[in-house]
VOGU-3710 file (C-alpha; in Angstrom, 3 decimals, decimal comma):
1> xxxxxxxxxx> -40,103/-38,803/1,811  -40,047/-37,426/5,493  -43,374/-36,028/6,870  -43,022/-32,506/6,540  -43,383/-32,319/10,424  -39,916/-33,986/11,068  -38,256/-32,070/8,266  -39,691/-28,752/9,788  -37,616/-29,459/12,732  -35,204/-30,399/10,876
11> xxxxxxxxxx> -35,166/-27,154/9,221  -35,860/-25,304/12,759  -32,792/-26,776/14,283  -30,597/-25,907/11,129  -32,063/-22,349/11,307  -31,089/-21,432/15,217  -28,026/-23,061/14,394  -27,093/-20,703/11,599  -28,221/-18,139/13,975  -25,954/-18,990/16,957
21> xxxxxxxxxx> -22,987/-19,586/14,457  -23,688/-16,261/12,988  -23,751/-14,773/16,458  -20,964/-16,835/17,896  -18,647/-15,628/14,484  -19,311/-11,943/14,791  -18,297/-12,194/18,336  -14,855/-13,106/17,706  -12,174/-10,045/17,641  -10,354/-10,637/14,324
31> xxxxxxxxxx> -7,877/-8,076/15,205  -6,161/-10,444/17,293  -5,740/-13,139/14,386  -2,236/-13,187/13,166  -3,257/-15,849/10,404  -4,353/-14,097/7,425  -5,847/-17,452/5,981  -7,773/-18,337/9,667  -9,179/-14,784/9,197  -10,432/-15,555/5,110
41> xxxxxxxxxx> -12,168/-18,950/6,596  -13,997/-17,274/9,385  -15,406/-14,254/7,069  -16,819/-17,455/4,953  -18,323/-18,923/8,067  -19,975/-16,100/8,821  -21,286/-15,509/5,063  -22,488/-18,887/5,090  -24,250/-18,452/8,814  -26,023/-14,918/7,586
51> xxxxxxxxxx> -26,979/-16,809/4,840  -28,741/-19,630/6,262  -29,818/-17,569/9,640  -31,947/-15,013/6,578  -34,051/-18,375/5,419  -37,245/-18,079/6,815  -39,619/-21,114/5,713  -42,455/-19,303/7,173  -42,944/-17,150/4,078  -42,756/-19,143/2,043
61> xxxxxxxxxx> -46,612/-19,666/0,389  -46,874/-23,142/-0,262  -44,145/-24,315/3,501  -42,297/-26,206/0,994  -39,358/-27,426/3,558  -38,435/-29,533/1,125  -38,104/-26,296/-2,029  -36,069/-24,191/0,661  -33,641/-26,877/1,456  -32,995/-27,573/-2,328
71> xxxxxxxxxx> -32,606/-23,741/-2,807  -29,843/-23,574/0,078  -28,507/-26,216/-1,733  -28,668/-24,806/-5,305  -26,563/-21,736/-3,671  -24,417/-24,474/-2,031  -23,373/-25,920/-5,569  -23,563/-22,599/-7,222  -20,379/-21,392/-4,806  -19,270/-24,756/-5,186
81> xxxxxxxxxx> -18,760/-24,275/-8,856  -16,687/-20,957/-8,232  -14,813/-22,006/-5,352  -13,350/-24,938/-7,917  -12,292/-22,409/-10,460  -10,492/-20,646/-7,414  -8,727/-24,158/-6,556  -7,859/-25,314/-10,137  -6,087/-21,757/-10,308  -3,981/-22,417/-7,560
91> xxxxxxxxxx> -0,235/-22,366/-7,192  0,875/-25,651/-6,893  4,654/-24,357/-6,815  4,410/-22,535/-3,703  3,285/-26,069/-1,867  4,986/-28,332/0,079  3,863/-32,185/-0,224  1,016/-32,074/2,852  -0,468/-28,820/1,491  -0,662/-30,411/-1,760
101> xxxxxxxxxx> -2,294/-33,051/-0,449  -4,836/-30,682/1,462  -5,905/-29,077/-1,875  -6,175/-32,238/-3,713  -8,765/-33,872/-1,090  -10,219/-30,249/-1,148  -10,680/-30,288/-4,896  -11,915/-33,986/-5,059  -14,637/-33,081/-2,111  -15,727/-29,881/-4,229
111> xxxxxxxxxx> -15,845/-31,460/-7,456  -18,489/-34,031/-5,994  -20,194/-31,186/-4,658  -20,670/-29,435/-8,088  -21,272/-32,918/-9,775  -24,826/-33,409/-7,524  -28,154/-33,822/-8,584  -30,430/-33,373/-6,116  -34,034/-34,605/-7,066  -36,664/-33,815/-4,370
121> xxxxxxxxxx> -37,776/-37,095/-3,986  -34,798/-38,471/-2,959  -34,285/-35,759/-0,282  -34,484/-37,113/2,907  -31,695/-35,184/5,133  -30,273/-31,792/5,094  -26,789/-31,716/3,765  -24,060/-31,593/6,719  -20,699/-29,808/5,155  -17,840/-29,523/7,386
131> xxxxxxxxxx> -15,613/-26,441/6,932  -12,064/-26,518/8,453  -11,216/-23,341/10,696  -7,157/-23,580/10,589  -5,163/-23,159/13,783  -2,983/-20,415/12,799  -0,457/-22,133/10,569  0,589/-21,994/7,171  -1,683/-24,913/6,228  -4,607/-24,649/3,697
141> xxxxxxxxxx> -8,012/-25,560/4,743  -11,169/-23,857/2,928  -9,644/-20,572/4,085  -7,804/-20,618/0,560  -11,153/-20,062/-1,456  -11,919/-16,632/-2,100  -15,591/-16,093/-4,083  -14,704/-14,216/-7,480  -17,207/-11,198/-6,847  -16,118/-7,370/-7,272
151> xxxxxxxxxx> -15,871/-5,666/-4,076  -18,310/-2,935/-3,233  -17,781/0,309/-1,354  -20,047/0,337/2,159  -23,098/2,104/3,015  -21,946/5,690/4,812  -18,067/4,698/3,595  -17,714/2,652/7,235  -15,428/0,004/6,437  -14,829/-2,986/8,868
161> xxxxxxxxxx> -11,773/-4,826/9,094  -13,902/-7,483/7,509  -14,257/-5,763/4,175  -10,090/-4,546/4,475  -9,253/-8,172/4,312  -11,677/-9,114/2,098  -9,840/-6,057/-0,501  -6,557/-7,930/0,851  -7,605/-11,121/-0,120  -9,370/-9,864/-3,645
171> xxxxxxxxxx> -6,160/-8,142/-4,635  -3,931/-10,809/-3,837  -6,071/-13,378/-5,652  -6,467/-11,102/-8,418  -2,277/-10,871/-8,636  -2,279/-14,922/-8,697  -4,864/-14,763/-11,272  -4,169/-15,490/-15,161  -5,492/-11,963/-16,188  -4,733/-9,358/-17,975
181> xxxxxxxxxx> -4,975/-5,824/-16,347  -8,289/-4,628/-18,221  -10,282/-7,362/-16,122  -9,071/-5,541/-12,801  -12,531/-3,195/-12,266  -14,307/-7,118/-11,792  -12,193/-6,983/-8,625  -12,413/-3,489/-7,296  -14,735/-1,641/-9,454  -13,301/1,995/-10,259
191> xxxxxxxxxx> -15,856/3,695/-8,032  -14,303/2,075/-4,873  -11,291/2,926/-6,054  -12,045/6,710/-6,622  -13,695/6,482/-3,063  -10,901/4,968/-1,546  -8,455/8,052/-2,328  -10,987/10,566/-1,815  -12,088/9,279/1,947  -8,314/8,742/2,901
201> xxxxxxxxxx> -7,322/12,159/0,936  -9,954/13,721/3,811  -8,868/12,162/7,282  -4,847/12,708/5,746  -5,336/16,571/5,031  -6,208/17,199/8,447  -2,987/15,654/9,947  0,588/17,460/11,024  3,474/18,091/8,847  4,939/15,857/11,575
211> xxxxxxxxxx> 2,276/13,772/13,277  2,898/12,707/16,651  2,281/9,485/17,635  1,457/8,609/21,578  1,695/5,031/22,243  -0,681/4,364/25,549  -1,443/1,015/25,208  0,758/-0,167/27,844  3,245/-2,743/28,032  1,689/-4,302/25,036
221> xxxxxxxxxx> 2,008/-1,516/22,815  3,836/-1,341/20,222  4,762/0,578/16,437  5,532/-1,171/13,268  7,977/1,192/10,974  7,954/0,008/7,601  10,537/0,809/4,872  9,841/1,370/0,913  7,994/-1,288/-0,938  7,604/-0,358/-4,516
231> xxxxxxxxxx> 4,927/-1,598/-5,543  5,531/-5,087/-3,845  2,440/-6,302/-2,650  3,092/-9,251/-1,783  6,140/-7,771/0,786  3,465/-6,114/2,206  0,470/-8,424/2,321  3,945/-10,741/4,470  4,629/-7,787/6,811  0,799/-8,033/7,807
241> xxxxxxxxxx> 1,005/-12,086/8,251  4,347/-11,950/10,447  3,740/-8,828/12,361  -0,072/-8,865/13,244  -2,595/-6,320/11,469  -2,830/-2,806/12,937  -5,143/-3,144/16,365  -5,553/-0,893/19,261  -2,117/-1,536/20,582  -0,251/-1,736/17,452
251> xxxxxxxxxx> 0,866/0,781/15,293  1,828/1,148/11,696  4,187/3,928/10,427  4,940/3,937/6,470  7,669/5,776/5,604  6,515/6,254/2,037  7,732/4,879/-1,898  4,622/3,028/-2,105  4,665/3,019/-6,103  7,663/2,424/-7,223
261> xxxxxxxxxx> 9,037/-0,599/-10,259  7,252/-3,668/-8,706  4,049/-4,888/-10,613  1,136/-3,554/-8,000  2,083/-0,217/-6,976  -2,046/0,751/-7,435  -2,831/-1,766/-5,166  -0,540/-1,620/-2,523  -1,481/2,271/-2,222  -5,661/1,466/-2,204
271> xxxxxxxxxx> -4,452/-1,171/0,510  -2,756/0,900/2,734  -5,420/3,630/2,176  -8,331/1,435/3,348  -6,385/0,677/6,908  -5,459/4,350/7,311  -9,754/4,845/6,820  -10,587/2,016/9,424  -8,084/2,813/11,752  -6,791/6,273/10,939
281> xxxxxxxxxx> -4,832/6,870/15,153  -3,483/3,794/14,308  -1,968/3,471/10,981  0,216/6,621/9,329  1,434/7,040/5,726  4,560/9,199/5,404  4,562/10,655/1,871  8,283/9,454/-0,207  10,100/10,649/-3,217  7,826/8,707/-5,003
291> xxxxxxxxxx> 5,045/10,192/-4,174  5,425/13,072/-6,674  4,086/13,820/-9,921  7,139/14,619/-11,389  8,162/10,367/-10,068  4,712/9,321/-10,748  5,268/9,687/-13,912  9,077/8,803/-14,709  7,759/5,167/-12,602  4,809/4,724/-15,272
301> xxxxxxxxxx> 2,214/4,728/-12,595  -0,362/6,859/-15,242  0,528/3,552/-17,395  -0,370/1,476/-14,567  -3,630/3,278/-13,238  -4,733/3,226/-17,022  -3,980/-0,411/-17,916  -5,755/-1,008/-14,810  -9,342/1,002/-15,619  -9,166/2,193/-19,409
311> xxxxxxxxxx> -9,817/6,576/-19,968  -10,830/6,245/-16,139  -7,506/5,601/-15,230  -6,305/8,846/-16,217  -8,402/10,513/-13,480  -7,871/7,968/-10,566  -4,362/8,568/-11,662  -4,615/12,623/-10,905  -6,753/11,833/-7,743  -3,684/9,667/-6,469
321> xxxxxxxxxx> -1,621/12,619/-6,924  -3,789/14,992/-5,212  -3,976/12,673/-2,347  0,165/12,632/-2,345  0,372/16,318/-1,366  -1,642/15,268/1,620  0,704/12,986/3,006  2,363/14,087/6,278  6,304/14,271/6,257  7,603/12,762/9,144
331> xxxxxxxxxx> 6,726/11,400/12,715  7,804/11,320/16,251  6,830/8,246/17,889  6,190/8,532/21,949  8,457/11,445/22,307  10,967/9,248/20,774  11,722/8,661/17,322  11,627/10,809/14,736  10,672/8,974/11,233  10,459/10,603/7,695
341> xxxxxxxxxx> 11,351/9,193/4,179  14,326/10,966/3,089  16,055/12,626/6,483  17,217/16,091/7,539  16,063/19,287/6,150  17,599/22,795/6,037  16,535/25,900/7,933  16,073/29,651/7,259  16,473/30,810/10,854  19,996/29,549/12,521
351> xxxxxxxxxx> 23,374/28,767/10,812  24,726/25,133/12,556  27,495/24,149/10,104  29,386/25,801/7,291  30,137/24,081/3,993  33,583/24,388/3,677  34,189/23,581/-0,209  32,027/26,748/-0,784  32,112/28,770/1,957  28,368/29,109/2,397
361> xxxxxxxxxx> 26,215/28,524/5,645  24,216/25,531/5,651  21,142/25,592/8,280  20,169/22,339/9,809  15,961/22,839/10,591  13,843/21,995/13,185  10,804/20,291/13,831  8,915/23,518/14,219  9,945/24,762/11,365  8,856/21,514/9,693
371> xxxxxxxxxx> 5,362/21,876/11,130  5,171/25,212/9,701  5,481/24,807/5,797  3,003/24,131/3,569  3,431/20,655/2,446  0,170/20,309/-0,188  1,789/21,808/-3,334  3,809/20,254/-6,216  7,285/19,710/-5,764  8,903/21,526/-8,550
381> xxxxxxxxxx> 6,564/24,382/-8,732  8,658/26,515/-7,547  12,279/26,811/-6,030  11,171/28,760/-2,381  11,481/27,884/0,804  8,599/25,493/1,719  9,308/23,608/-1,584  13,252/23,182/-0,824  12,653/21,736/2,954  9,873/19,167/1,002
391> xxxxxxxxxx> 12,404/18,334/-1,305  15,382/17,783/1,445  12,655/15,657/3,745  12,149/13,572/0,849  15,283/13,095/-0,715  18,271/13,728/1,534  20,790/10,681/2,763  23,102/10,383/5,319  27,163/9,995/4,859  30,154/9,258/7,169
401> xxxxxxxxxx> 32,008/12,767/6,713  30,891/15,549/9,278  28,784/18,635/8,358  25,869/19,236/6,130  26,202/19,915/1,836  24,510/20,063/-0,713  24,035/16,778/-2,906  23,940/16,590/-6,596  20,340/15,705/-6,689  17,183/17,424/-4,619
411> xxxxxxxxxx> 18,040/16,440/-1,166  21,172/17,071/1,409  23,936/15,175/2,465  24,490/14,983/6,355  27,071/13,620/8,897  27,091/12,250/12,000  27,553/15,790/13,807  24,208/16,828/12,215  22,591/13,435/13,228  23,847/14,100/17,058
421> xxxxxxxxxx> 22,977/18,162/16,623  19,363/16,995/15,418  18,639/14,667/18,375  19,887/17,072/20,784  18,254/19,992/19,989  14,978/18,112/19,266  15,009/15,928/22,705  14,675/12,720/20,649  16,898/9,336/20,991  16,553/8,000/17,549
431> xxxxxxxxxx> 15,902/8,377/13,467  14,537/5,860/11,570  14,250/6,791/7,497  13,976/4,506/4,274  14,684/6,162/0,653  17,761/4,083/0,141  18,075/0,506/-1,009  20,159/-1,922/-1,998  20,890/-0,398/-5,979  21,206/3,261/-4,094
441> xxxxxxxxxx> 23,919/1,594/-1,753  25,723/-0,467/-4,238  27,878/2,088/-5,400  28,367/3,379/-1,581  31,539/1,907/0,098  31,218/4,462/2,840  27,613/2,789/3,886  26,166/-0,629/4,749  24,515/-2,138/0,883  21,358/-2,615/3,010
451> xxxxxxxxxx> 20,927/-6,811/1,388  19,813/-7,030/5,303  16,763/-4,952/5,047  18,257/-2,467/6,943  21,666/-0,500/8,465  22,754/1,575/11,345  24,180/4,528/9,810  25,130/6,721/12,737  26,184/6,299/16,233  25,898/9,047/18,071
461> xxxxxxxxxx> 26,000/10,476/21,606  22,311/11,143/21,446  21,157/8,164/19,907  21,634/6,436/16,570  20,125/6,664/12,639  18,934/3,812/11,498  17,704/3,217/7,587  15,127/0,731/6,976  14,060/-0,555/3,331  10,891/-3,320/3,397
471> xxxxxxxxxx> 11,178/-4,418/-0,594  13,059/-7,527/-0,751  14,500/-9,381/-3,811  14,664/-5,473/-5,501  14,781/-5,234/-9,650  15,437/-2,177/-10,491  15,952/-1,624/-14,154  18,302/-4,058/-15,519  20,095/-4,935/-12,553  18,127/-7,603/-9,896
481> xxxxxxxxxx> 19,617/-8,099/-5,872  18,951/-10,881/-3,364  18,244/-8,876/-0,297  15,568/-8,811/2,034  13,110/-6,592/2,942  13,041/-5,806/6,805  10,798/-3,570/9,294  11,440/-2,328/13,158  9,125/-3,213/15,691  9,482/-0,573/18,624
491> xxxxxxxxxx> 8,237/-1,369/22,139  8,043/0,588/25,450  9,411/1,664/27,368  11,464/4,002/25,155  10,904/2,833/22,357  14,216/3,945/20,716  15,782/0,180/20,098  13,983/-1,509/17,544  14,278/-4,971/16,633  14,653/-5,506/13,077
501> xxxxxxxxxx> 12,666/-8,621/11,504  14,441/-9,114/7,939  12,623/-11,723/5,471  12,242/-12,785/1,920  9,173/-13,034/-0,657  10,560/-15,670/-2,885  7,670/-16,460/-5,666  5,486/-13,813/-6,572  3,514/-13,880/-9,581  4,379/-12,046/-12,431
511> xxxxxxxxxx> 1,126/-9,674/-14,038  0,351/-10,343/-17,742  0,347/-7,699/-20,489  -2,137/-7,203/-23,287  0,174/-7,890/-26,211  -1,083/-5,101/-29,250  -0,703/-6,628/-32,924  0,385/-4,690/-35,615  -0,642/-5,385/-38,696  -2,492/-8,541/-40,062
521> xxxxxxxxxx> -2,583/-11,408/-37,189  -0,775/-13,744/-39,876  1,807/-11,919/-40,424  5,449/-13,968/-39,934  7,777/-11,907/-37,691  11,418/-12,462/-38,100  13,391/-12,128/-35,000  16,421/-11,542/-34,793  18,830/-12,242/-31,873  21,984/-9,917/-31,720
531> xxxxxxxxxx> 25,106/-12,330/-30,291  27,649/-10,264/-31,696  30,834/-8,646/-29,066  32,035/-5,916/-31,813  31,791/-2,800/-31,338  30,747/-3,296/-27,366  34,191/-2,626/-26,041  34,821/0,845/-27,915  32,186/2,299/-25,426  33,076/0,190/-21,913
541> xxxxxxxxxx> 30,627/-2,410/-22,194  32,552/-5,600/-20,823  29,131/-7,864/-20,917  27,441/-7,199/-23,637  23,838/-7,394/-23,042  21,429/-9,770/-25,247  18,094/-9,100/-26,790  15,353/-9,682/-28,949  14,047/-7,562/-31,973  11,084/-7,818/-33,967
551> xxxxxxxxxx> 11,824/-6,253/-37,200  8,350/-5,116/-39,521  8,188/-6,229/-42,881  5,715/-3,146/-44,025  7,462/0,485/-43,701  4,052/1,708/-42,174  5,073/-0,534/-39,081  6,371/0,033/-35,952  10,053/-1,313/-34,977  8,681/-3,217/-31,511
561> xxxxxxxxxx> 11,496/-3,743/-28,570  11,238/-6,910/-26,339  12,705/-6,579/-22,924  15,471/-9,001/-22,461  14,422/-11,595/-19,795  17,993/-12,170/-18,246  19,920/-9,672/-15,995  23,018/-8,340/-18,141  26,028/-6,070/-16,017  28,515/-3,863/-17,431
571> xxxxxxxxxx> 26,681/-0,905/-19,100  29,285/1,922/-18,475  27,511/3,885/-15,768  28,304/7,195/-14,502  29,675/6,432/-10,536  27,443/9,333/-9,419  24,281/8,682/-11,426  20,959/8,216/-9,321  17,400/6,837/-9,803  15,492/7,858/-12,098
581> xxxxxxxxxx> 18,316/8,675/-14,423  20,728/5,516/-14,086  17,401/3,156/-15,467  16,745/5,748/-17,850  20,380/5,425/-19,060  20,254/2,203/-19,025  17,132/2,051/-21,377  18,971/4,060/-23,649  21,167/1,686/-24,312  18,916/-1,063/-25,148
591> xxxxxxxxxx> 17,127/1,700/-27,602  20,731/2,142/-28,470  21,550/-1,532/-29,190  17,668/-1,924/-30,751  19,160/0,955/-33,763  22,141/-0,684/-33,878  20,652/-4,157/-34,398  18,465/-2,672/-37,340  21,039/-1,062/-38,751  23,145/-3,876/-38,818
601> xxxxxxxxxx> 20,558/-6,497/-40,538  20,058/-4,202/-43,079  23,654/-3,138/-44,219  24,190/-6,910/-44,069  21,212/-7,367/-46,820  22,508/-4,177/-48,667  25,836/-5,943/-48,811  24,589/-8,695/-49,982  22,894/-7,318/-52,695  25,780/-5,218/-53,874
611> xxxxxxxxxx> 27,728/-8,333/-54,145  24,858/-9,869/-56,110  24,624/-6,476/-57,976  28,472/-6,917/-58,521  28,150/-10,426/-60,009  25,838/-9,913/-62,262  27,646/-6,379/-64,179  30,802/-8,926/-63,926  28,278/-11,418/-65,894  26,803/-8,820/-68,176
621> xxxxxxxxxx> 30,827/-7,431/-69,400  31,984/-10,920/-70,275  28,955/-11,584/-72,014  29,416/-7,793/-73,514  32,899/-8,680/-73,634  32,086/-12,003/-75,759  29,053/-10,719/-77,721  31,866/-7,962/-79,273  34,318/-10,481/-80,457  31,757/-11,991/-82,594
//
């Protein structure tokens, strides 16, 4: 064993070490990473520098070097064991051959790691580990290990851009993870969560109707706009690794639909929520038709907010919706570009066109007028002014005839004229707007189907209006579409022609459901698969779609509908029908086709019986019959 002289220096060396690391790490401006696995492996660096910078041999009663060293190495192994569980739960699918490799070698080195025994006597050296920092590329070093720990709110709610990619990274692993949705709070406890909304719900009550955005970071500068995600985390969490994080010369704009159908519409809101609290001048969250109650709730986000944290969920779930009404309604962006969900809105004050079908005056608004309403109430409460223009903002589209109608839903329909009319009056070169995707297109032969990520609607003296839509690889209901999500980068010195980066999120993981029994956990379910074509084409249906059924055996029990996993077409839809309603038709048909199914299976065993029933009297009057004669 080393004379403890030579392993205090040993020990002293490895201590100002740690403490130059440590120093050396938090000096280093992570805003300017674009690599969000470079930025995951310095935030463990630093960890493990704090760590060993705090061990102070000096207080320790007996100067056991030797009993410190094996307690940094205890808490060495200890992480060890985690940081395996991490690696044997990774996603071998999404890996080429040499990143395979990388977490193979990474898993063998750990593994060896967990599997020491360190006795004191045999303890001559302090253990070296080498940690690989990445360059910036896609390949996986020991940036890919994430410690499984909940996440806890910070002291006087300042968050550092440390702990928003440390939420980042927690979420995402969490989404990769083989978990059901009860185990969520282990992640992000609900009292972050809760905090979360409330500190955004603050700094976002306090901003414009229409917030305006001046860019004066120079030639440098420049504004992300970012289309509808749904839900889509993982689109989002891929905006953030192509495009850069939001810094002092970049800005975010979000045009709103956060929730939505994907599988993470809770987290993608709490992620955006935490940038808009570290860097509220620099990020901006546009409320969308989704952010309603009325939407909330037809898109099963209660569902989702209380699968995620039990009866809690129910009152993060009305927080959520308190924070919507905060949500500004549009942007202009350097005296530019004007950005809102849905599009134009209608005035009280000045008639611009006339609606020729009914011979009323239709008033185009203003942004004045816009930054006059009051936005924080519930759309739907009731049918005045401020609640109409909210509704048009969020819901209105564009079309290729002139003038400015009313549409058969909540918002307006407008033309070219009005886009031209809009930009003049408001000194503006540009709109850029979301709300419409590829299922909202399909049926649109007049527009672009938006598979790009994006379309140029109108071309216009003034300028042009642009749509934008950032969820690629959409499923809505029971319909899925191969597009791509896309956002517009906008750069001085106008800042009024974007460049569009389109892109694709091809494996995602899907979330896991808590399956409820009913009944006894032996029970035999008999399922039934329904492959028959009659009856399909009396009501249009030209592809019958295929599905599962689990029929009860007890009459207490509850007929339980599986989802179909493929994609079935040719459910005769209305031409005109619209989100919510067209997947709320379309579920009506499966509950349609469910009954039918049921119905079916049991006039088949009636029949059968009757003919059984029918045998046997036929039985019973010959033997009658017989029995007579004698």
């Amino acid at each position: 064993m080393p004379s403890p002289e030579i392993s205090k220096r040993v020990l002293d060396a490895k201590l100002e070490a740690c403490k130059y690391a440590f120093l050396k790490l938090s000096a280093v401006k992570t805003t300017r990473m674009k690599s969000y696995k470079q930025l995951r492996t310095l935030l463990t660096l630093k960890e493990i520098a704090r760590r060993g910078a705090d061990r102070d041999f000096l207080k320790d009663p007996e100067n056991s070097v030797t009993r410190i060293l094996c307690s940094v190495l205890k808490q060495v192994v200890s992480n060890a064991d985690r940081s395996l569980k991490s690696l044997r739960g990774f996603h071998y699918e999404t890996l080429d051959d040499q990143e395979k490799g990388h977490v193979t070698r990474m898993i063998t080195s750990v593994q060896g790691m967990c599997s020491r025994k360190y006795e004191l006597d045999d303890m001559t050296e302090p253990m070296e580990m080498e940690i690989y920092l990445g360059n910036g590329d896609d390949s996986v070093g020991f940036s890919d290990i994430v410690l499984e720990q909940p996440i806890s709110w910070p002291l006087e709610s300042q968050l550092t851009s440390e702990w928003v990619e440390s939420l980042m990274g927690l979420l995402n692993q969490f989404t990769w993870k083989n978990s059901v949705s009860s185990e969520f709070p282990s992640t992000l406890p609900y009292s972050v969560a809760v905090s979360l909304v409330d500190c955004a719900a603050q700094i976002l009550d306090k901003e414009a109707n229409c917030v305006r955005i001046s860019c004066c970071g120079g030639e440098s500068s420049r504004v992300i706009v970012v289309g509808d995600l749904h839900g889509q985390l993982h689109d989002l969490l891929k905006i953030f690794d192509q495009s850069g994080r939001p810094s002092e010369n970049q800005w975010f704009v979000f045009s709103g639909n956060y929730i939505g159908r994907g599988s993470w519409s809770l987290e993608v809101f709490l992620v955006l929520l935490a940038w808009k609290i570290l860097m509220p001048e620099r990020v901006y969250l546009l409320r969308g038709s989704s952010e309603t109650r009325v939407s909330a709730e037809e898109l099963g986000f209660l569902k989702e907010t209380c699968d995620r944290y039990a009866e809690q969920g129910a009152v993060l779930y009305s927080k959520c919706i308190d924070c919507f009404k905060t949500l500004p309604l549009a942007s202009v962006i350097s005296d530019s570009v004007y950005t809102t969900h849905g599009g134009l809105f209608q005035s009280s004050s000045r008639v611009v066109h006339e609606d020729s079908t009914t011979n009323q005056s239709l008033l185009l608004g203003s942004l004045e007028e816009l930054d006059k309403i009051e936005r924080r109430r519930e759309v739907g409460e009731d049918n005045d002014g401020d609640i109409n223009l909210i509704n048009h903002v969020l819901w209105s589209c564009p079309w290729m005839a002139d003038g400015l109608s009313e549409s058969n839903y909540k918002g307006l329909l407008w033309g070219a004229d009005c886009t031209e009319s809009f930009l003049k009056q408001s000194n503006l070169k540009m709109i850029i707007r979301s709300h419409e995707g590829p299922d909202a297109r399909s049926d649109r032969e007049d527009m672009e189907n938006m598979l790009r990520g994006y379309s140029v609607d109108h071309e216009v003296e003034s300028g042009k209006l642009c749509t934008i839509f950032s969820a690629s690889n959409l499923s809505q209901g029971s319909r899925s579409y191969e597009n791509e999500g896309s956002y517009a980068v906008l750069e001085p010195p106008s800042f009024s022609e974007p460049k569009f980066v389109s892109y694709t999120v091809e494996n995602v993981p899907r979330p896991l459901h808590q399956n409820i029994s009913v009944g006894s956990s032996t029970q035999q379910q008999i399922m039934w698969e329904n492959r028959t074509e009659h009856g399909f084409a009396s009501v249009g249906i030209s592809n019958p779609p295929s599905w599962t059924v689990s029929l009860p055996s007890e009459p207490s029990q509850i007929l339980q509908l599986q989802e179909p996993p493929q994609v079935f077409e040719g459910l005769p839809l209305p031409d005109n029908i619209e989100e919510p309603h067209k997947s709320n038709y379309d579920y009506l048909f499966r509950l349609i086709g469910a009954l039918k199914q049921e119905v079916q299976i049991r006039d088949t065993r009636e029949k059968e019986l009757m003919d059984h029933l029918t045998k046997t009297k036929a039985t019973l009057e010959v033997i009658s019959q017989m029995s007579s004669s004698l």
